[in-house]
N, C-alpha and C positions, 0 to 999 in steps of 0.2 A: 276172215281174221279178226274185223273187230268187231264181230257177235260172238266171239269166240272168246275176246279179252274182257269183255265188257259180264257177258256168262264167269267167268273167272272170279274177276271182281267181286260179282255177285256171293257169290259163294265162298268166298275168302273173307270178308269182312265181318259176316256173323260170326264166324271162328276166331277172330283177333279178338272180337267185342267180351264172347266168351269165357276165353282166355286173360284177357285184362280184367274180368269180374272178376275168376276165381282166383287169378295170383292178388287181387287188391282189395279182395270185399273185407279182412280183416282189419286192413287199417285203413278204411275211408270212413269216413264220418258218416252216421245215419242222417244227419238232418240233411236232406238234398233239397226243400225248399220247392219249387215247383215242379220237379224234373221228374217229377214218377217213382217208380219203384227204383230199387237197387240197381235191377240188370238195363232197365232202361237210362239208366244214368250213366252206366258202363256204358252201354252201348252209344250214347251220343257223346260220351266225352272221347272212345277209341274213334268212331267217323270224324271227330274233329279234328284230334291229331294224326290222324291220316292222312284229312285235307290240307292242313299247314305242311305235312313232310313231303307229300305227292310231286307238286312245281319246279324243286332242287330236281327232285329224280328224273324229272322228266327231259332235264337236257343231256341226259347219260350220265356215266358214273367216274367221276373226277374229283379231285382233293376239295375241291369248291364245294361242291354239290356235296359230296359226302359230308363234309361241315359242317351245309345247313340243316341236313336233314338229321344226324346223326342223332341230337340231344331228342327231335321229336320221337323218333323209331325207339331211343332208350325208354321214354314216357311209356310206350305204347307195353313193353315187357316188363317195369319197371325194375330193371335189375340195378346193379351199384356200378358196371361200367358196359360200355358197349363198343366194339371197334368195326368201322366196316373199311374192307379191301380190295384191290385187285389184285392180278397173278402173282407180282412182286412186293407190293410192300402195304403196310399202314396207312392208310389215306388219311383215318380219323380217330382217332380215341379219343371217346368221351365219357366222363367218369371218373374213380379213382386206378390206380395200378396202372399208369402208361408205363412203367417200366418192365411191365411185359412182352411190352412191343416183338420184341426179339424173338422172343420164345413162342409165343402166337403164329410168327409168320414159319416157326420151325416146323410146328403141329401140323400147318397148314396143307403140307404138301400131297400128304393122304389124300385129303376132301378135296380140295383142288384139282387134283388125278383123276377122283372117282367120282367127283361130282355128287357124293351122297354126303350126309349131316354125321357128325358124330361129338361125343364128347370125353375131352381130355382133365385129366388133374394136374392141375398146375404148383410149379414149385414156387415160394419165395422165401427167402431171406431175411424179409422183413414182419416182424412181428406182428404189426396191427392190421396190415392190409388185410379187405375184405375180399380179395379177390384170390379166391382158391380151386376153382372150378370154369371151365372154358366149353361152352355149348357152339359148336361149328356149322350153319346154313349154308351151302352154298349157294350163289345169286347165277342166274343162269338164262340165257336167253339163246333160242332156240338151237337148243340140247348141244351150249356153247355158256363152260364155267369163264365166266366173268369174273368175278369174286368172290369173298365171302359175307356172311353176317356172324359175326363174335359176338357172343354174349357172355358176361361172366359174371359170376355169382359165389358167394360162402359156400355153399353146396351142390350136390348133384338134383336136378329135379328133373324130374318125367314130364311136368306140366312145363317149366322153362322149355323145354327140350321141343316139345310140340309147339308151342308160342313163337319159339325163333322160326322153327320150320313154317309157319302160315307168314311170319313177318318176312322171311326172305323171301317167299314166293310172291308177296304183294311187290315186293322190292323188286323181284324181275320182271313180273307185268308193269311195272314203271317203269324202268330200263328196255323191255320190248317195247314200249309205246316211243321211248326215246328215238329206237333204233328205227320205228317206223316214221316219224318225224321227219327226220335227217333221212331215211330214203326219198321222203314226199319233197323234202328240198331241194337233193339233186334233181330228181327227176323235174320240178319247175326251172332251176338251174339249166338242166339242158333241154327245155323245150324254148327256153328263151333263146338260147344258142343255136336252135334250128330255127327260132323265128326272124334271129339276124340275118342266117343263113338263106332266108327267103325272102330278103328284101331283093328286088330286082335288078339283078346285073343291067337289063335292058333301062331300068327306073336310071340308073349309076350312070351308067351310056349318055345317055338321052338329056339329062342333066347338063351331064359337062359337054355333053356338044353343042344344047343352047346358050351356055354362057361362054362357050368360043366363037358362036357366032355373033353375041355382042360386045367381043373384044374391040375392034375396028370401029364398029357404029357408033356403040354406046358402051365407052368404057368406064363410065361409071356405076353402069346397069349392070353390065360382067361384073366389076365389084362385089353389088349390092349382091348377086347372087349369089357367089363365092362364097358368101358369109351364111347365105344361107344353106346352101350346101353344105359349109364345116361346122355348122351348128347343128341341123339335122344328122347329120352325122358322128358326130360330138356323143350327140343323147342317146344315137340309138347303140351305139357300140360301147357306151359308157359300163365300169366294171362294178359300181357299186350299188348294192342295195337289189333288192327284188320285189321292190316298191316303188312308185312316185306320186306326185300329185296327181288329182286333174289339171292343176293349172301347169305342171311341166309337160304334160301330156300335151294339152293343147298350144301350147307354146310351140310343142315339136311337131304338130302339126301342121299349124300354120309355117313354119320353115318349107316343108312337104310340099304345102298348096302354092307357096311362092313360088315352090322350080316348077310346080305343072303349068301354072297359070302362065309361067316365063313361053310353056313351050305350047299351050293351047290356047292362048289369046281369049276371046271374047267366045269360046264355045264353053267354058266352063264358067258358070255361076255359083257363089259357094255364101250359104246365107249361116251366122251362127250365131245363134241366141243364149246365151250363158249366165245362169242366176251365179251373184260374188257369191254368193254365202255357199257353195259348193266346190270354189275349188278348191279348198285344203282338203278337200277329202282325199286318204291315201286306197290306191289301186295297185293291182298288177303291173309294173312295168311295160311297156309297148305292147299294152291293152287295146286300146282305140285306133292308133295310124293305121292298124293291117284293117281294122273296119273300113275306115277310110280311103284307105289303096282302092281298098274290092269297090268300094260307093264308087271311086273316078274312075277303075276299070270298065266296071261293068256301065257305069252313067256314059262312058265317050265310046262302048267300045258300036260299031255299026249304025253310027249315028253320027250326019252331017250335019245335024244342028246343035243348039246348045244344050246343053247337060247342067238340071241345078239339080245341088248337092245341098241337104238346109243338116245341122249340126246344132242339137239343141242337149242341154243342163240344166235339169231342176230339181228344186228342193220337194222332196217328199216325202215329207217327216224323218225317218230314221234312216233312208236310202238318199243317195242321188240319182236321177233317171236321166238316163241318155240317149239318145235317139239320133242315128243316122240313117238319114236316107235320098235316096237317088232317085229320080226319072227315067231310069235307064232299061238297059235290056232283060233286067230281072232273069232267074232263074226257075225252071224246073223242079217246083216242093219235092217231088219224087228222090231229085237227085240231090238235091241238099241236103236231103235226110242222109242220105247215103254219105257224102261227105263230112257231114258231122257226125257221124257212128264210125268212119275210120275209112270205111268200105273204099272208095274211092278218093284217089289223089286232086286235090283243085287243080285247073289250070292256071298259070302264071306266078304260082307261089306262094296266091293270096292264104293267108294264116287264118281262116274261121274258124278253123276245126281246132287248133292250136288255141286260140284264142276260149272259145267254146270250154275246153276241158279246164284249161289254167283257172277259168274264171270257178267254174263247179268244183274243183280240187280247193281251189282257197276260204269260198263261201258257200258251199254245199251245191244239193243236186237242184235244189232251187232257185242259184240263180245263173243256171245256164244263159247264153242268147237266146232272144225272143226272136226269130226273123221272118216276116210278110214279104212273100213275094209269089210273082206270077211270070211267066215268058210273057215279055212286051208293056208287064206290068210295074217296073222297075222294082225295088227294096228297100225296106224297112226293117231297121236293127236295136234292138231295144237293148240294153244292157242297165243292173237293176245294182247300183254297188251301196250297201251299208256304208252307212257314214262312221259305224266304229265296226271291227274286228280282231278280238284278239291274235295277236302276233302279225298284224300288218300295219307299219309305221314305214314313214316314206324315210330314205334314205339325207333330205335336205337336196335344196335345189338346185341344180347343174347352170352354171355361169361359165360364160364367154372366159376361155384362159388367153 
C-alpha cells in the first residue's frame, strides 16, 4: 500500500507542476533569478505549495483542515475561487463568489453519486462576479466519494479541468494517508489494550496477598505498599495519551519492583544506572515494565538463589539506549524468533512481541528489540528510542490524585 501511494505521488506531481506552468507561464514574470528555466520554476514553486497544503490534509478532511489548505490548493490551479467539501456541505470557500455556496452543493449531487469530475455553468445575479463556470473533482479514498474539489472560473477550460482532476487525486492520496494514519493509531490503541490486558492476574494476586500479610505485622509497610500498588496501577490503566516519558516509565517501574521485592526478599537484586539528560525523552507508553516483567520472570523463574536484574539509560547522541538485563534462565533464540514473528504465544503474558511491534510501527523497522540470549544463559534487551520523533510527544506526567 505505501509503494503504492508513494508510486502515485510520484507521478502526480509532474502533472500538477505541468499544469501550473501552462495555466501561469503568461503572467509570471521572466526574471526568475537563480531558479532555472520557466518549467523549473513551475516545478519547485507547485512541490512547494504542495508541501505547505499536504500537513492539514493529512489529519482527514474537516472544516479545519479544509481551511488551511484551501488558499494553498487555490495557488496550486490558480483560479479566482475554490471550495472543497464533504457529502453535505461547504467546508471552505476561498476566493471570490461564496455566495454560490448553495448552488455548488445543488450541482454536486451528480459527482457525488458517480464519483466522476464534471463541469457546470453557473448562474449569477450579480454583475461583476468572476465566477461563472464550476469544474467538479471528486476526492475519493478507496473507491469511497469523500468529497469534492470545486474550482471556479470566468470560463470553461480543458486545462482547468485536468488541473483540478490531478489536484483532487493528490487530495485523496492525502486523505488515504489520513485514513491510514488513524488506522495505525487504533491499531497501537488496541495493542496497548491487550498489553493491560496482559499484565498478570497471578502479578495482581500475589501483590495484594503480600500486603495483607503485612497488615498485622507491619502496618505501616502494608501502607507503604498500597500506595504502590495504586500508583502502579494508576499509570498502567491510565486513559491519556500514547505517549510517556522515560522518567514516567521508570517511575512505574520502580512501583512494580517495590511489590516484587515486597514478595521476593533478598533473591532479587535490581541495579539501575540512568544518565538525567534522557529522561524527558518521549516513548511508547508501557514500553519497558513488560521488559522488565519478562527480566524478573524469567531472572526468578527455577532459580533458588538470587536474580540480578541491572537497568541501564543513555545518552547516544540522537537516541537514548536501554538495556535490560537478567541472569536468569534465558530463552531458546529458536523460539523467540518465533515469538516475536507472531508464530507462538509467550507464556505468562509477557508482552515482547507486543512490545517489539509497537516499537517498529512508531520508529521504523530499525528500531525493533535487540535481544541476547541463550538457555541457562539469562537476557539481554536493548531497545534504541530517538530522542525526537515526529508525532510522538508525551501526554504530561501522571501525579498521585
Amino acid at each position: 500500500m505505501s509503494g503504492f501511494i508513494a508510486g502515485l505521488c510520484v507521478a502526480i506531481l509532474p502533472l500538477l507542476a505541468a499544469g501550473f506552468w501552462l495555466g501561469r507561464r503568461t503572467t509570471r514574470p521572466e526574471n526568475l533569478g537563480d531558479l532555472g528555466t520557466p518549467v523549473e520554476h513551475a516545478t519547485f514553486e507547485t512541490l512547494h505549495t504542495a508541501s505547505l497544503a499536504a500537513p492539514p490534509l493529512r489529519a482527514g478532511l474537516t472544516e479545519e483542515t479544509a481551511r488551511k489548505s484551501a488558499r494553498r490548493l487555490r495557488s496550486l490551479l490558480g483560479t479566482d475561487a475554490l471550495c472543497l467539501t464533504d457529502q453535505k456541505d461547504v467546508l471552505v470557500w476561498d476566493g471570490v463568489g461564496g455566495h454560490h455556496r448553495t448552488q455548488i452543493m445543488e450541482l454536486l449531487a451528480g459527482p457525488l453519486e458517480s464519483g466522476r469530475g464534471e463541469a457546470f455553468p453557473l448562474t449569477c445575479d450579480t454583475p461583476d462576479c468572476p465566477v461563472r463556470w464550476a469544474v467538479v473533482a471528486p476526492l475519493t479514498v478507496d473507491d469511497r466519494v469523500h468529497g469534492a474539489l470545486v474550482a471556479c472560473a470566468p470560463r470553461e477550460s480543458a486545462v482547468l479541468a485536468r488541473a483540478a482532476g490531478e489536484v483532487a487525486r493528490w487530495v485523496s492520496v492525502q486523505l488515504e494517508l489520513a485514513d491510514l494514519d488513524q488506522s495505525r493509531t487504533r491499531l497501537i490503541e488496541a495493542e496497548i489494550k491487550a498489553l493491560r490486558a496482559q499484565i498478570s492476574p497471578h502479578f495482581i494476586f500475589n501483590s495484594l496477598a503480600v500486603i495483607a500479610s503485612f497488615v498485622r505485622t507491619d502496618p505501616e509497610r502494608a501502607r507503604e505498599l498500597l500506595l504502590e500498588f495504586a500508583d502502579f496501577t494508576r499509570y498502567s490503566f491510565r486513559r491519556h495519551g500514547d505517549f510517556t516519558t522515560l522518567a514516567d516509565e521508570l517511575h512505574a517501574i520502580d512501583h512494580y519492583l517495590a511489590l516484587v521485592r515486597a514478595r521476593f526478599g533478598d533473591r532479587l537484586s535490581v541495579t539501575l544506572q540512568i544518565a538525567p539528560e534522557v529522561l524527558p525523552v518521549a516513548l511508547p507508553f508501557l514500553c519497558l515494565q513488560p521488559l522488565v516483567e519478562n527480566a524478573v520472570k524469567h531472572g526468578l523463574e527455577g532459580k533458588a538463589h538470587k536474580c540480578r536484574i541491572q537497568i541501564t539509560a543513555q545518552d547516544a547522541g540522537a537516541e537514548a539506549l536501554v538495556v535490560i538485563e537478567d541472569d536468569g534462565a534465558g530463552m531458546d533464540p529458536a523460539l523467540l524468533r518465533r515469538i516475536l514473528a507472531g508464530e507462538v504465544s509467550p507464556s505468562g503474558g509477557i508482552g515482547l512481541s507486543n512490545v517489539d511491534d509497537r516499537l517498529r510501527q512508531v520508529y521504523g523497522d530499525d528500531y525493533g528489540l535487540v535481544i541476547e540470549t541463550a538457555l541457562g544463559a539469562g537476557m539481554k534487551i536493548t531497545a534504541r528510542l530517538p530522542k525526537y520523533q515526529p508525532g510522538v510527544h508525551s501526554a504530561g506526567r501522571l501525579t498521585r490524585e
